[in-house]
N, C-alpha and C positions, 0 to 999 in steps of 0.2 A: 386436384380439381376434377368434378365428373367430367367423363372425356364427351358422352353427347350434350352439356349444357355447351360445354368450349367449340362441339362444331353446330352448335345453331346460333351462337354469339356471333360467327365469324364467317356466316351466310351472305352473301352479296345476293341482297332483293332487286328485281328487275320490277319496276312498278309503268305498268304502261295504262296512262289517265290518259280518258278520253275528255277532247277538251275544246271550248264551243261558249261565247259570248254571244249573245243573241242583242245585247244590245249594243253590238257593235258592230256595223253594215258589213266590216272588210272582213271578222271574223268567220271562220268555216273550222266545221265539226273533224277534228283530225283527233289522230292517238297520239299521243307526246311521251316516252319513255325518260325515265329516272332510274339512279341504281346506289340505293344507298347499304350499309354494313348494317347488318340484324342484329340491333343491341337486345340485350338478356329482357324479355319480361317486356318488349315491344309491342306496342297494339297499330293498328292500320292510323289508329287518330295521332300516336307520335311520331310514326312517320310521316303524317301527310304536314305535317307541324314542322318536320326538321328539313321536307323537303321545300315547304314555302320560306322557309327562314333564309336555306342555302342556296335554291337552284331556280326556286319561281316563286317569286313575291306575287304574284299575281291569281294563282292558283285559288281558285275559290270551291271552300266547301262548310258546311255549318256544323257548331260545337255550341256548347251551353254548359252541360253538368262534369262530360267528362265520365259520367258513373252510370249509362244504361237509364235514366228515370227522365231526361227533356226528350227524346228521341228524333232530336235534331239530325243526327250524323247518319243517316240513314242512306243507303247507297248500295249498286248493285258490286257485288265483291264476287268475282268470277262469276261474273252471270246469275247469282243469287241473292236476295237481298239482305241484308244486314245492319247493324250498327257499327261504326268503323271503332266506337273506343272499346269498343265488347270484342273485338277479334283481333288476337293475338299472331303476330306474326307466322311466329314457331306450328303455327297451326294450318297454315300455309304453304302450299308449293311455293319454290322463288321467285317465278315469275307471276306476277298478282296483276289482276286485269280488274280497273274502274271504272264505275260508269256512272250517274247520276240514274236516280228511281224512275222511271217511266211512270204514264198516265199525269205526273203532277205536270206546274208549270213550270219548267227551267229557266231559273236565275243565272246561273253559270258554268262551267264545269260542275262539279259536283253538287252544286245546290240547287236545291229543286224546291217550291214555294207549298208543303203540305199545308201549312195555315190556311190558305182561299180553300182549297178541296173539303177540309176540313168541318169548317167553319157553315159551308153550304150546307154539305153531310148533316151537321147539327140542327141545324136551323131548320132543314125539311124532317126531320127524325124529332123536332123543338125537346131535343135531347136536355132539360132541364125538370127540376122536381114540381110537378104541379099539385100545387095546395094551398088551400085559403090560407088553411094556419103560417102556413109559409111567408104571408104577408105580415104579418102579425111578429114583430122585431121581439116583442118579451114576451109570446108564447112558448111556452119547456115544451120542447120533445117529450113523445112518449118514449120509454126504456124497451130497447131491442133485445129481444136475445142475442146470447152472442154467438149461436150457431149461423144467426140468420144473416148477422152481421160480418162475420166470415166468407159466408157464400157471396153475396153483394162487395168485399172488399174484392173478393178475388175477380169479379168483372171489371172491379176499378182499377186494377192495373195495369191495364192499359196505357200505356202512352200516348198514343199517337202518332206514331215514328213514319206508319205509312208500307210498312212493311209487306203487311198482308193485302193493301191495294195492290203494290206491285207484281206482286205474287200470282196475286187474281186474274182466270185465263177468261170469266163473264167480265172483267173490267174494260178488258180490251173488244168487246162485243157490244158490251150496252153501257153508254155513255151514264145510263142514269142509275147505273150497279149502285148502293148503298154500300156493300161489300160485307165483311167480316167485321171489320170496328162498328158498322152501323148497328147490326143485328145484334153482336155483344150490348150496345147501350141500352137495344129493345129487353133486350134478358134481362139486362140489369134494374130496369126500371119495373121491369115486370113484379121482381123480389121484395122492390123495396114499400114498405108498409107507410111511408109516408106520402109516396105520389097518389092522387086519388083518381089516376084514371083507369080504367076499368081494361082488362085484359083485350077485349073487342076493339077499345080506343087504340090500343099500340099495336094490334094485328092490324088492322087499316092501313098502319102507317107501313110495313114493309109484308102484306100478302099479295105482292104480284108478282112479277116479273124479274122487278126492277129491286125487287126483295126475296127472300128466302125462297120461292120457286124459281126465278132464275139459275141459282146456286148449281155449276155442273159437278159440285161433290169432289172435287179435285185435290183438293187436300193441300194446297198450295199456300192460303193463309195459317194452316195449321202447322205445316210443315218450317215455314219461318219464321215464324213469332219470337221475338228475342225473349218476351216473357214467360213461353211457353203455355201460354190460355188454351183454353181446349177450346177452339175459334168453330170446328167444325161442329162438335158436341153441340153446342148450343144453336147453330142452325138447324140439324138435326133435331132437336126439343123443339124449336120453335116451328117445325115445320108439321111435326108430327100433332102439337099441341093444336094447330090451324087446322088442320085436318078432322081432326075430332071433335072441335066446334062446331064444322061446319056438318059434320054429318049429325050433329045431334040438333039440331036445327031444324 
């Protein structure tokens, strides 16, 4: 038997969740420690799983897919953001520190409500394809290239896990930050050949402040992205692409 798989198997994890009901008056934000044996091939999501089973039924934190693509599980993991089924124990010091993602709204220990953050984010970004034809149920699409189609997948991968919110040090400044996911959807829409609004129309929506010139360049959405997007890159395009509008103007 390899001898380091036998001593990461037989690791005793010290898991200190922090942990905090908001809907319950008596409840107060403490750290609560657990210490469970480091099974082979362990992710933070099976453990958080084995310890609600055995030690706190109550322990609240959100799952969905399991596989990286709902970006539910999202939480800070030693002070940095992440996805708990995407990190692997073994990849861990033993003592592992929890915490639910800042800026959202906290549901309860680890669950945190990105859907309302979300969901506003969208709606003032009206992060949807605008087009007549779009109305139009048995109008055929026109045929994309598939370079171009490519480029535009790759901003759709995106989850929404909420990662690079947390991440974000304008988040924590300016209440009305759009962030990293927003400015990705403005790029993305920028590509796509079927929205028909005009480069002008989506610079409006994020050339202030509270968009792509806020940005302190930090490199903090970029740095956690579980999907690895190049988050900064595309602020960067879009900030440089505003600039040179504006000077030809």
């Amino acid at each position: 038997m390899d001898t380091t798989a036998e001593q990461r198997s037989a690791r005793r994890l010290s898991f200190n969740i922090l942990r905090y009901n908001p809907q319950d008056p008596a409840s107060r934000p403490a750290v609560q420690r657990f210490v469970l044996e480091e099974a082979d091939g362990m992710t933070l999501y099976l453990a958080l799983t084995e310890i609600r089973e055995t030690q706190a039924p109550s322990l609240q934190f959100d799952f969905v897919c399991r596989a990286g693509i709902c970006g539910s599980c999202g939480m800070l993991i030693n002070g940095r953001p992440g996805l708990a089924c995407r990190t692997l124990t073994r990849d861990l010091p033993a003592d592992i520190s929890l915490a639910p993602l800042p800026v959202f709204e906290l549901i309860g220990d680890l669950s945190v409500n990105t859907g309302r953050w979300m969901r506003a984010m969208s709606e003032r970004l009206e992060a949807w394809v605008h087009s007549q034809a779009a109305e139009d149920l048995e109008a055929m699409e026109e045929v994309m290239e598939p370079e171009l189609a490519e480029q535009i997948y790759e901003l759709e991968r995106c989850i929404e896990c909420g990662c690079c919110i947390a991440g974000c040090g304008t988040v924590r400044m300016r209440e009305d930050f759009i962030g990293a996911v927003g400015m990705n959807q403005i790029a993305r829409f920028r590509l796509d050949p079927r929205d028909e609004r005009s480069d002008q129309d989506l610079y409006q929506l994020v050339g202030d402040d509270d968009g792509v010139f806020g940005c302190l360049s930090l490199l903090g959405c970029h740095d956690v992205c579980p999907k690895s997007l190049s988050l900064q890159t595309q602020i960067a395009f879009l900030r440089r692409k505003m600039l040179r509008s504006a000077l030809e103007r």
